[in-house]
MIVEX-587287 format. One record per residue (C-alpha): residue number from 1; x, y, z; residue in one letter. Coordinates in steps of 0.2 Angstrom, whole numbers. Layout:
REM MIVEX-587287
 seq    xx    yy    zz type
 NUM     X     Y     Z    a
...
This chain:
REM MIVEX-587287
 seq    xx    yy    zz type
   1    47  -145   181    x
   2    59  -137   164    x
   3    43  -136   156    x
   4    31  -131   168    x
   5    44  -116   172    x
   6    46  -112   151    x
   7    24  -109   151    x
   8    27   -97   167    x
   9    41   -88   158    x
  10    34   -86   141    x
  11    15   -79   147    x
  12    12   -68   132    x
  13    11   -87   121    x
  14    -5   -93   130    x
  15   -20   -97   121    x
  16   -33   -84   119    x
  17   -47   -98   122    x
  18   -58   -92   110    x
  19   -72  -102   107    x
  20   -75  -102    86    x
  21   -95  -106    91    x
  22   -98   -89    98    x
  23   -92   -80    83    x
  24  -102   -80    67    x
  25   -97   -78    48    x
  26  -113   -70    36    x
  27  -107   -71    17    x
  28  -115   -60     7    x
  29  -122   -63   -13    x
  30  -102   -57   -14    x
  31   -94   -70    -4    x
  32   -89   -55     8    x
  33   -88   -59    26    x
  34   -96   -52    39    x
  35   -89   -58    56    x
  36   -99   -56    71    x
  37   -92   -57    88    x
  38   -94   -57   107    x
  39   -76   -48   109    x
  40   -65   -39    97    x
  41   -51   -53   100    x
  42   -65   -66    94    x
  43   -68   -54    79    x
  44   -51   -53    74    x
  45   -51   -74    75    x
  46   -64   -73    62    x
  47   -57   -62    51    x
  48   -44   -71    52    x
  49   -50   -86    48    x
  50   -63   -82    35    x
  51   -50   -72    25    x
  52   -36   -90    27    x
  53   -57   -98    17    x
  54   -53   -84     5    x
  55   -32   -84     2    x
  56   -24   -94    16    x
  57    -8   -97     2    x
  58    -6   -75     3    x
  59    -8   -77    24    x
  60     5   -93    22    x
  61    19   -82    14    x
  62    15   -67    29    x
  63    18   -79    42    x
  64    35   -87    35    x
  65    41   -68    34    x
  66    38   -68    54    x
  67    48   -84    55    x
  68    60   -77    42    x
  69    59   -92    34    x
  70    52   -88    16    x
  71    68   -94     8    x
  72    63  -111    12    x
  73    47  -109     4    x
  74    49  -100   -11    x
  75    68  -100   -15    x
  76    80   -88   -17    x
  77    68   -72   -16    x
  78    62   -77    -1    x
  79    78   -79     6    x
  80    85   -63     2    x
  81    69   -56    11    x
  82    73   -65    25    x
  83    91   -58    26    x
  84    81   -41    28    x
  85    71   -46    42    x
  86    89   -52    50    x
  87    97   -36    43    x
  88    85   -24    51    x
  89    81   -36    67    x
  90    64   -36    65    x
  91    64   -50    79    x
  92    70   -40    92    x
  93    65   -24    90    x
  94    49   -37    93    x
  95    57   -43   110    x
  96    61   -27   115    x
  97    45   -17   113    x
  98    33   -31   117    x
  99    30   -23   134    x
 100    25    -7   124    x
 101     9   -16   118    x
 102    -6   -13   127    x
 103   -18   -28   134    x
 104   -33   -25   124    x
 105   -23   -24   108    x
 106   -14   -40   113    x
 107   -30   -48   114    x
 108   -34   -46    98    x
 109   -16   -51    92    x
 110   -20   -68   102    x
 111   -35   -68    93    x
 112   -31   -66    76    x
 113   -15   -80    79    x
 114   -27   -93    88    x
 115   -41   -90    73    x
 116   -24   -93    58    x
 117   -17  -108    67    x
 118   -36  -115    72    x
 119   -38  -114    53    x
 120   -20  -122    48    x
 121   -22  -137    62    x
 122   -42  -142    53    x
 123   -36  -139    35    x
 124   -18  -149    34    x
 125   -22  -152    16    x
 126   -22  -134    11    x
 127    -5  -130    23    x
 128     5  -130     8    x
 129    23  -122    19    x
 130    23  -133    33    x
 131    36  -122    43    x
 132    22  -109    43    x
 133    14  -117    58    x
 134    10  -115    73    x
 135    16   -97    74    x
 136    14   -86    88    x
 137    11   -67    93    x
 138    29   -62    91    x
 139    31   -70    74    x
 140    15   -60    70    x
 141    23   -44    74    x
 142    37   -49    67    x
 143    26   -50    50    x
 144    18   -34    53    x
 145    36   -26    58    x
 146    43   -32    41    x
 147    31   -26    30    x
 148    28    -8    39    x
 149    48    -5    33    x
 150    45   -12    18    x
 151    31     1    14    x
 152    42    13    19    x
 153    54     9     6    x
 154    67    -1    13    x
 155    64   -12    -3    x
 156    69     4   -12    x
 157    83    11    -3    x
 158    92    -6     0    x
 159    94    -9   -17    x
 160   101     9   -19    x
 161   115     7    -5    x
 162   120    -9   -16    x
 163   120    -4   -32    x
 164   107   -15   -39    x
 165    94     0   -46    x
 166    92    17   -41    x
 167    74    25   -33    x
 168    61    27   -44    x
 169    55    43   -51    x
 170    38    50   -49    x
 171    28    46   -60    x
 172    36    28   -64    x
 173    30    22   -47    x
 174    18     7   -45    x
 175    15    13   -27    x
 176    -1    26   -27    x
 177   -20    27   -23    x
 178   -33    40   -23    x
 179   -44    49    -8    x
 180   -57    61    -7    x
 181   -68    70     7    x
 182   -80    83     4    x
 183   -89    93    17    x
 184  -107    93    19    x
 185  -107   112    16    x
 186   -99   108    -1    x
 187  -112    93    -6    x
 188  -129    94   -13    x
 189  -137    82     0    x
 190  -126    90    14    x
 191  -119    74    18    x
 192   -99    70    20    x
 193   -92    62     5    x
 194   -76    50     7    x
 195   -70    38    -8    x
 196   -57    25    -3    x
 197   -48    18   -18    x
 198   -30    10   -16    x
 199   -20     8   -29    x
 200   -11   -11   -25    x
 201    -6   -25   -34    x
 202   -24   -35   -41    x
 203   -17   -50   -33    x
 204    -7   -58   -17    x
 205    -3   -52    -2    x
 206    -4   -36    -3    x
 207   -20   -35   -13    x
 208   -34   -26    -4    x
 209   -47   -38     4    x
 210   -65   -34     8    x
 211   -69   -36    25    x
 212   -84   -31    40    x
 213   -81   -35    58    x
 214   -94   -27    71    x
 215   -91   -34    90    x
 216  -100   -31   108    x
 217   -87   -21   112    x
 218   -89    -8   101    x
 219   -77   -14    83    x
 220   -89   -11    68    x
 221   -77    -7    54    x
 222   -79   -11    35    x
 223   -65    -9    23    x
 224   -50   -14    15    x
 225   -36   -26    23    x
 226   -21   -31    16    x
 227   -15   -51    20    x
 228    -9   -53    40    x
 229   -19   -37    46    x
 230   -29   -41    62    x
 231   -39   -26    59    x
 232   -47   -17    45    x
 233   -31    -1    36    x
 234   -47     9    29    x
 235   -64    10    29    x
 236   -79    15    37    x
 237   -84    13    54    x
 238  -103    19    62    x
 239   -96    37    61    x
 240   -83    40    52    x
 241   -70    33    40    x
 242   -52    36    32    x
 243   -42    32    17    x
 244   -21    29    16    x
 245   -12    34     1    x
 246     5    33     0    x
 247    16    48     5    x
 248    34    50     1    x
 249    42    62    14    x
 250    59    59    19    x
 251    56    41    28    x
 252    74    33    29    x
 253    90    42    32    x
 254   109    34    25    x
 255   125    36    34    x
 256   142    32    25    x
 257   152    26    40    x
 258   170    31    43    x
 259   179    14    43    x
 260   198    10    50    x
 261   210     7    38    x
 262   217    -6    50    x
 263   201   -14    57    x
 264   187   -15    43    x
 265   176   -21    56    x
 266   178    -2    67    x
 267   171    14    61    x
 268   174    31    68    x
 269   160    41    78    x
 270   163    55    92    x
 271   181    52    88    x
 272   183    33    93    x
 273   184    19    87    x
 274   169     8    87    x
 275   165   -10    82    x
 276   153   -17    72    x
 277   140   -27    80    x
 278   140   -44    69    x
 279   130   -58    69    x
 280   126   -71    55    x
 281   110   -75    48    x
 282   103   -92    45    x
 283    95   -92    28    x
 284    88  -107    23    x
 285    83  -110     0    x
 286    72  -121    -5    x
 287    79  -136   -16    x
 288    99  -134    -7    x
 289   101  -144     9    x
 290   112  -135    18    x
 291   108  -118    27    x
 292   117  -104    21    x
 293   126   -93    31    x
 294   126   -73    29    x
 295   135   -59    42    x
 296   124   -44    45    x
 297   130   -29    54    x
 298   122   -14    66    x
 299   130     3    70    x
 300   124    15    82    x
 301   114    19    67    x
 302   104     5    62    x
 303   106   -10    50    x
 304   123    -8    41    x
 305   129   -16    23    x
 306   148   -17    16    x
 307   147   -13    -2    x
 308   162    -8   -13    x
 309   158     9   -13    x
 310   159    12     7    x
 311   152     4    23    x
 312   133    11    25    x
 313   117    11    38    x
 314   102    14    35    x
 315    91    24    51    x
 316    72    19    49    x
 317    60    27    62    x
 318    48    12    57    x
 319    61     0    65    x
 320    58    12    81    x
 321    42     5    85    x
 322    29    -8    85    x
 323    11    -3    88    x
 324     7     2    69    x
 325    -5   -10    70    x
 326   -11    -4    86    x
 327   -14    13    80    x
 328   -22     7    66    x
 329   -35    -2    79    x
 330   -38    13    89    x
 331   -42    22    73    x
 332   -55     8    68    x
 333   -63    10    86    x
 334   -65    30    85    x
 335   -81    36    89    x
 336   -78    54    83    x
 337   -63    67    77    x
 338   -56    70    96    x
 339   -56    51    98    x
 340   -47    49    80    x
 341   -35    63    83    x
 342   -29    53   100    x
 343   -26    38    90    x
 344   -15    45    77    x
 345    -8    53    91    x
 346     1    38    95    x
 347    13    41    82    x
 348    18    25    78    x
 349    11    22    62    x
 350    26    29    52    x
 351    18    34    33    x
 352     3    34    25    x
 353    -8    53    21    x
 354   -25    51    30    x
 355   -40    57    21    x
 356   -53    56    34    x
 357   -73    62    35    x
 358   -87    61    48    x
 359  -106    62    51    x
 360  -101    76    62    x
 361   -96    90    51    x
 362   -76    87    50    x
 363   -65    82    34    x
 364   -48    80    39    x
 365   -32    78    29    x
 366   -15    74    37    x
 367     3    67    29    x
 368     5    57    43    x
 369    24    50    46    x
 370    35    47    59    x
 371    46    61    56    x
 372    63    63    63    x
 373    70    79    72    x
 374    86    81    59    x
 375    99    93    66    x
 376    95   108    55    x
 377   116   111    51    x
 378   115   117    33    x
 379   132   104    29    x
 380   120    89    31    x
 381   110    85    15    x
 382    97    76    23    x
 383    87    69     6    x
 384   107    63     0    x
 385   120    52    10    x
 386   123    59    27    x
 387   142    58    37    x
 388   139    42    51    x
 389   153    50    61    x
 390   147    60    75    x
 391   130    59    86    x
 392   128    78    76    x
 393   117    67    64    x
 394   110    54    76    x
 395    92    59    78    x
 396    83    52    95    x
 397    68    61    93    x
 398    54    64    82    x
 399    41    78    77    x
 400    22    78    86    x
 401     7    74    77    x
 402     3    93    76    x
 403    18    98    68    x
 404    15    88    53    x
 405     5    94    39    x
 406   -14    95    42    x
 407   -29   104    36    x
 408   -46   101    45    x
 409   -63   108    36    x
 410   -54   121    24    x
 411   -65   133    18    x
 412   -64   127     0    x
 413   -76   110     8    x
 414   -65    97    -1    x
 415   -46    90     3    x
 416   -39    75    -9    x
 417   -22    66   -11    x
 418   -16    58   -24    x
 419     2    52   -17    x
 420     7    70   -22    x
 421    10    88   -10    x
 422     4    90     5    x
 423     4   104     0    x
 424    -7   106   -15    x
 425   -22    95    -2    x
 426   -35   108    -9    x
 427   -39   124   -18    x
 428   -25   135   -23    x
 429   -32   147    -8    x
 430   -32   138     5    x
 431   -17   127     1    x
 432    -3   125    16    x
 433    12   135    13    x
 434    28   122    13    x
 435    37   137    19    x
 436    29   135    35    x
 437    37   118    38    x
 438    57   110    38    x
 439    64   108    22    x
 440    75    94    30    x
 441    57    83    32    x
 442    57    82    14    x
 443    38    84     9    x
 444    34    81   -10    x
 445    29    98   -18    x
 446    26    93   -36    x
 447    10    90   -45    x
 448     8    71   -54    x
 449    -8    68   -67    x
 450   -20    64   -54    x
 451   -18    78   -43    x
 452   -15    88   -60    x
 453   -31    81   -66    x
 454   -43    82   -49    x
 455   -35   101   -49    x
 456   -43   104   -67    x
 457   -59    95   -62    x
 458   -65   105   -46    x
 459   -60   122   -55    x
 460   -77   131   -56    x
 461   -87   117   -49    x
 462   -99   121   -36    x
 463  -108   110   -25    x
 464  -105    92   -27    x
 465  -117    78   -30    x
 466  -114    60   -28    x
 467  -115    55   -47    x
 468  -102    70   -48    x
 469   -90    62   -35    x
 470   -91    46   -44    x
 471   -88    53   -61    x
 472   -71    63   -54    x
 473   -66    46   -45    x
 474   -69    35   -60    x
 475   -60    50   -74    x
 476   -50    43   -88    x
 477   -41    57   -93    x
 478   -24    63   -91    x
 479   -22    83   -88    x
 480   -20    95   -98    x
 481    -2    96   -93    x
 482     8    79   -93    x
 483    18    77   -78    x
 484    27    60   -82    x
 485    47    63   -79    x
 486    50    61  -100    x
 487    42    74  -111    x
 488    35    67  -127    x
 489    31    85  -133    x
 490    43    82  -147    x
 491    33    68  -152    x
 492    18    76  -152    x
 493    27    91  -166    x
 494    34    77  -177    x
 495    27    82  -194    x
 496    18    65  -197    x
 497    20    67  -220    x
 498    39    66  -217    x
 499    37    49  -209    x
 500    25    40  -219    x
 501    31    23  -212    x
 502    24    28  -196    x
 503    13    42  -201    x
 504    -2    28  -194    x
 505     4    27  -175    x
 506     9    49  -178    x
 507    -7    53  -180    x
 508   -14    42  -168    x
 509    -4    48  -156    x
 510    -6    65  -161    x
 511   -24    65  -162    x
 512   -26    59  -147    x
 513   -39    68  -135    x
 514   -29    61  -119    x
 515   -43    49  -113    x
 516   -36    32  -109    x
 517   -54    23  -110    x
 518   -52     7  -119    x
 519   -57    10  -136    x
 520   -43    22  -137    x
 521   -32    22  -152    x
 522   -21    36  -145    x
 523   -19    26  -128    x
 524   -14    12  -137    x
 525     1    19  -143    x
 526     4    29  -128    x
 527     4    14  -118    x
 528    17     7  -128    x
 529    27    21  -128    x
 530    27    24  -110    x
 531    34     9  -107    x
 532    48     6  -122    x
 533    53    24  -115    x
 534    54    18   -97    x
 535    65     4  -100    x
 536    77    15  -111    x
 537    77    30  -100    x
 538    74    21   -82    x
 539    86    30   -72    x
 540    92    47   -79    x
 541    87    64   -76    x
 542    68    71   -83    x
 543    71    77  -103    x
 544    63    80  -117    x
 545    64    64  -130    x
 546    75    70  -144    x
 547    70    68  -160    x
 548    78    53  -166    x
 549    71    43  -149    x
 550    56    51  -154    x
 551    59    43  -171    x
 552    63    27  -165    x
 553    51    25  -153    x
 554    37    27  -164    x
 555    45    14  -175    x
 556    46     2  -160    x
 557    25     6  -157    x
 558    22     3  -177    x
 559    34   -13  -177    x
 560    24   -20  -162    x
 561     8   -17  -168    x
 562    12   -26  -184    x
 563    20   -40  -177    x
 564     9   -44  -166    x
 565    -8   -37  -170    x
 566    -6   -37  -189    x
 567   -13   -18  -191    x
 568    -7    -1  -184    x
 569   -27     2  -178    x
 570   -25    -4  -161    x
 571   -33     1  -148    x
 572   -28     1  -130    x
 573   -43   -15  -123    x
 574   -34   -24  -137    x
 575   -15   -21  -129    x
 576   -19   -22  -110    x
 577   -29   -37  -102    x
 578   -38   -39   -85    x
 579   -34   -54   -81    x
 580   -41   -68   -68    x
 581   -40   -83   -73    x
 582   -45   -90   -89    x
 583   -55   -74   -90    x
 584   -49   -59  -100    x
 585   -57   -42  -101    x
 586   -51   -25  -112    x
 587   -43   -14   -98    x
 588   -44     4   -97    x
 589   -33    15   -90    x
 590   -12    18   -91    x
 591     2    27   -77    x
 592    -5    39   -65    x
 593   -20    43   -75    x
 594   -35    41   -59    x
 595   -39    24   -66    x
 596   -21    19   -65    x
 597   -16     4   -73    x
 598     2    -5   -70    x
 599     6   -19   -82    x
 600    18   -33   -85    x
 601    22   -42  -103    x
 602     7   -53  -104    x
 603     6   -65  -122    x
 604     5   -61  -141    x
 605    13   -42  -137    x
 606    -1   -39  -125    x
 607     0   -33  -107    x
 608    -9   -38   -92    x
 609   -12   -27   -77    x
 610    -4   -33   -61    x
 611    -8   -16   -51    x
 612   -15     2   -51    x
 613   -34     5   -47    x
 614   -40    -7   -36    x
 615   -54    -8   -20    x
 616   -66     7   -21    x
 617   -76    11   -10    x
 618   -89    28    -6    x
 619   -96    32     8    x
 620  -109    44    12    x
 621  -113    51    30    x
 622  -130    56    32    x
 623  -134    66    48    x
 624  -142    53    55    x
 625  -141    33    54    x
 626  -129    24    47    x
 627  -116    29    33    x
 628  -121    23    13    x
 629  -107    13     8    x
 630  -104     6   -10    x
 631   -91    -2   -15    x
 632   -82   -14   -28    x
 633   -65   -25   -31    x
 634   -55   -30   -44    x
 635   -59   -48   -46    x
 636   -69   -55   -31    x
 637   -69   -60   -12    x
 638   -58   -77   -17    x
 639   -43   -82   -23    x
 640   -48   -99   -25    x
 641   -53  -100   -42    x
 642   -67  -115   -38    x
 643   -75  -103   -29    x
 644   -91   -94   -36    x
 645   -85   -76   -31    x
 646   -67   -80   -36    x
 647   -71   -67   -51    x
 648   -88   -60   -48    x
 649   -85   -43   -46    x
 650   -72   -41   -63    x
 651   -85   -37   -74    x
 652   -93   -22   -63    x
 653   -76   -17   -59    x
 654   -71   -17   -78    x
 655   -84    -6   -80    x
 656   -84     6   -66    x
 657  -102     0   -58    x
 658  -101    -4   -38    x
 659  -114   -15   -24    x
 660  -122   -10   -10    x
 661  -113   -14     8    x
 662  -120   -10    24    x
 663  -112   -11    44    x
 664  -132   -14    48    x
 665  -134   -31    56    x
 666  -153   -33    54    x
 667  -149   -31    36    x
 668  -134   -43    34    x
 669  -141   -57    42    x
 670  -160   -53    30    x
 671  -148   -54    14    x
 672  -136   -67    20    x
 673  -132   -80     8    x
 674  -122   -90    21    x
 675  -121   -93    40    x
 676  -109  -102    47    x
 677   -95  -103    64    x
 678   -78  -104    61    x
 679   -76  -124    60    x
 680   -92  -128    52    x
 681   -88  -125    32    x
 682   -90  -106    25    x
 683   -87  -101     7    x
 684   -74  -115     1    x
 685   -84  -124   -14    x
């Protein structure tokens, strides 16, 4: 009876009965799945389960953050991501906006949950974290919850109130991506142009994977998805499509709480005296056998921390709500702009600009974010620490969709981002004014090298072609003006005959025509200076190099290059590696140039690139039929490195050359490679 009373009490866990057979998987000559489906909860199962064939270790890891139990996986990183989850109470904000969810999406939920667990329960070998499963809905949402707030930069702001690093400076940031839409009126072919190209890490969870699901009901989206997404993030439906980049408006507000000198547990607001709410957090570390315990406290004002400095909370409007992912849903199901405009309407995605374009006529650009109605008192520093003492700076409420900066079909025919202004989205004459908008909402205004480059790029172009698109999206070349936070002008003076110990790497340097291609001798020791001069200046205010760091960092380039390459004539394929593997390539690119490259220390003083330019993809919207899409990503559909597409798209990427996709049925099943049901064996070799 105890048991049959639990089922009736906990409805939202049932089985979403899904039956594999009716859903089919087609792999492409790519290995990228195509999942066909009566239902979009049955099309969320196969994606699902065809992206557990291609990195079930990634979708693993996603589902121990729901559990909060990546400690006991992974060790003491995972732990301390799980003392977030419990810090921010991930969980319940869960529990208490479950309700706020609507039925079909929940459906869908069920569906990707049943495909994850379906998988885990006929592949025990490949369950490497047995705590991973079963999960269920709420641990997914849980996920999803967790790693919304991280994008928002709870991963950055955290570590801030604790005193471990301060925030990155633009420009020094690994986050960023690119996107393009161009009006028909502006292309030669009078098609809408779009390019998708996320800048993510090349591997794990949050790598970018190639997708396709097209349903009876409707869902026919191809794009990019990132590990635990039940839906495609952006793409391309029949049409239209949208790319994210990552925007950096004021997303997370911090409180110093007033404390009682008699009671450390009591701060002040409104004049009383309130308590801390405190609980303790069970976080479990791989290789120690006891579970460790760890108090986590909440104010009025959201997840709080006891540092030596003070007693601080951080307020996030992503921990105000959970249908990110249902937004994101909506989006993929829009049939045209109204439709779109009422999804994002939602206002529960809490980030991300939106570049979007149609086979209708309309290019649309938006920094989208749930933004926060501050109180406009000019003695609150909003983008500093902010008094948590009175309700005067407890925002309830948050700004509509249309108040947020937007621009649809500007009469220039193009908009872009490049995790810079939403304010500089176009040309100089039709660019929003920030004046028109509340200083307190903290919109970037500045220029970085890509949007510096695109800027210098479409000056004096006309009407855009194709190839044209390609060749802006594929540039190599930083700007004219460098807008990294640490000039190097002083090197670039440096009378090289003075130095004639490092008059090699000078002149390089020097001579340089900006181009970070990989032949590049000048990139090379750009490269290397970049990063010697990030690790020495991480951290203080923008300057001009002086002279003798301009001296010693040129001596650190020269010293490396000797040691380690034997010669001083190095170019930058022969410094930086793409990597997959056992196979190595020459990589291209650096920071912030439109081919960005983000490296870590590699072997043999070489670097190999971990993130930066990533899944491309272009789409082209004829008037009539379906869109053109081609597309390419870093290594391959597989993270399994038996498998025959585990790197079989490196070499096109390495050397800027796409394939051919299609959301045309008739044509994926005539190319198919492989055909299979969920159950029956798919691309695992």
């Amino acid at each position: 009876m105890k048991f049959l009373l639990l089922l009736l009490l906990l409805p939202h866990f049932a089985a979403s009965q899904i039956n594999p057979k009716e859903i089919t998987i087609v792999r492409d000559s790519f290995g990228v799945p195509h999942v066909f489906a009566p239902t979009d909860a049955a099309g969320s199962y196969g994606l699902a389960w065809a992206h557990a064939e291609d990195d079930f270790m990634s979708l693993q890891l996603v589902v121990l953050s729901g559990k909060a139990r990546l400690g006991s996986a992974v060790g003491k990183k995972g732990a301390e991501a799980d003392y977030v989850i419990n810090l921010l109470r991930c969980r319940q904000l869960v529990d208490e906006q479950w309700h706020t969810l609507s039925p079909d999406f929940l459906e869908v939920v069920r569906g990707y949950v049943q495909g994850l667990n379906d998988y885990a329960r006929l592949h025990p070998k490949e369950v490497k974290y047995k705590q991973a499963f079963p999960f269920d809905e709420k641990d997914y949402m849980t996920a999803v919850v967790f790693s919304v707030a991280l994008f928002c930069g709870v991963d950055q702001a955290l570590p801030q109130i604790l005193g471990g690093r301060v925030a990155t400076l633009p420009g020094f940031d690994t986050k960023g991506s690119n996107a393009f839409a161009i009006h028909p009126s502006r292309t030669t072919t009078g098609e809408a142009f779009l390019t998708i190209n996320a800048h993510q890490p090349l591997e794990g969870p949050t790598a970018f994977y190639e997708a396709h699901v097209q349903t009876d009901q409707g869902w026919n989206m191809l794009g990019g998805v990132l590990a635990g997404g039940c839906v495609i993030l952006h793409g391309t439906n029949e049409n239209l499509g949208w790319a994210h980049t990552v925007n950096y408006p004021d997303k997370i507000d911090i409180y110093q709480l007033e404390m009682n000198p008699a009671n450390s547990n009591q701060y002040r607001f409104d004049g009383e005296w309130l308590k801390l709410e405190t609980k303790k957090a069970k976080l479990r570390v791989k290789g120690i056998p006891v579970t460790i315990g760890k108090k986590i406290y909440w104010s009025k004002y959201g997840a709080t921390v006891k540092t030596k400095q003070g007693v601080f909370s951080m307020r996030l409007p992503s921990m105000m709500d959970i249908r990110a992912m249902e937004e994101w849903y909506r989006m993929n199901k829009a049939k045209n702009f109204t439709e779109f405009y009422r999804a994002i309407n939602m206002n529960s995605l809490p980030m991300f600009n939106i570049i979007y374009a149609d086979r209708h006529d309309t290019i649309f650009y938006i920094s989208n974010v749930k933004m926060p109605l501050r109180n406009p008192n000019p003695a609150y520093k909003w983008s500093g620490t902010i008094p948590g003492n009175t309700s005067a700076t407890l925002w309830t409420s948050y700004r509509a969709e249309n108040e947020l900066p937007q621009m649809i079909n500007p009469p220039s025919g193009y908009l872009f981002n490049t995790n810079h202004s939403p304010f500089l989205a176009t040309d100089s004459q039709n660019n929003l004014s920030a004046k028109n908008f509340d200083p307190n909402d903290g919109f970037e205004k500045y220029h970085n090298n890509r949007s510096q480059r695109v800027t210098e790029l479409f000056r004096g172009l006309g009407k855009v072609d194709y190839n044209t698109l390609k060749r802006i999206k594929f540039d190599q070349q930083l700007p004219q003006e460098l807008k990294y936070p640490y000039g190097i002008d002083t090197m670039l003076r440096m009378d090289a005959e003075k130095y004639p110990l490092l008059k090699d790497v000078i002149n390089s340097l020097q001579r340089w025509d900006r181009n970070t291609a990989a032949d590049s001798k000048g990139a090379a020791v750009f490269l290397l200076t970049y990063h010697y001069v990030a690790g020495k200046l991480r951290g203080k205010a923008p300057r001009e190099l002086t002279l003798a760091e301009s001296v010693e960092t040129y001596q650190y380039v020269t010293d490396h290059m000797r040691s380690h390459f034997g010669r001083t004539d190095v170019v930058l394929g022969d410094v930086q590696k793409f990597v997959r593997g056992t196979i190595v390539r020459p990589g291209w690119g650096v920071p912030d140039v439109l081919t960005s490259t983000y490296t870590e220390l590699y072997k043999d003083g070489m670097r190999k690139i971990i993130s930066g330019d990533a899944y491309i993809c272009f789409v082209r919207y004829p008037k009539n039929g379906l869109p053109i899409i081609e597309s390419v990503n870093t290594f391959g559909a597989s993270s399994n490195p038996d498998s025959p597409h585990y790197a079989d798209q490196m070499d096109m990427f390495v050397n800027q050359r796409t394939k051919t996709m299609t959301l045309d049925k008739e044509e994926i099943f005539r190319k198919a490679v492989r055909v299979y049901h969920p159950g029956e064996g798919g691309d695992r070799q």
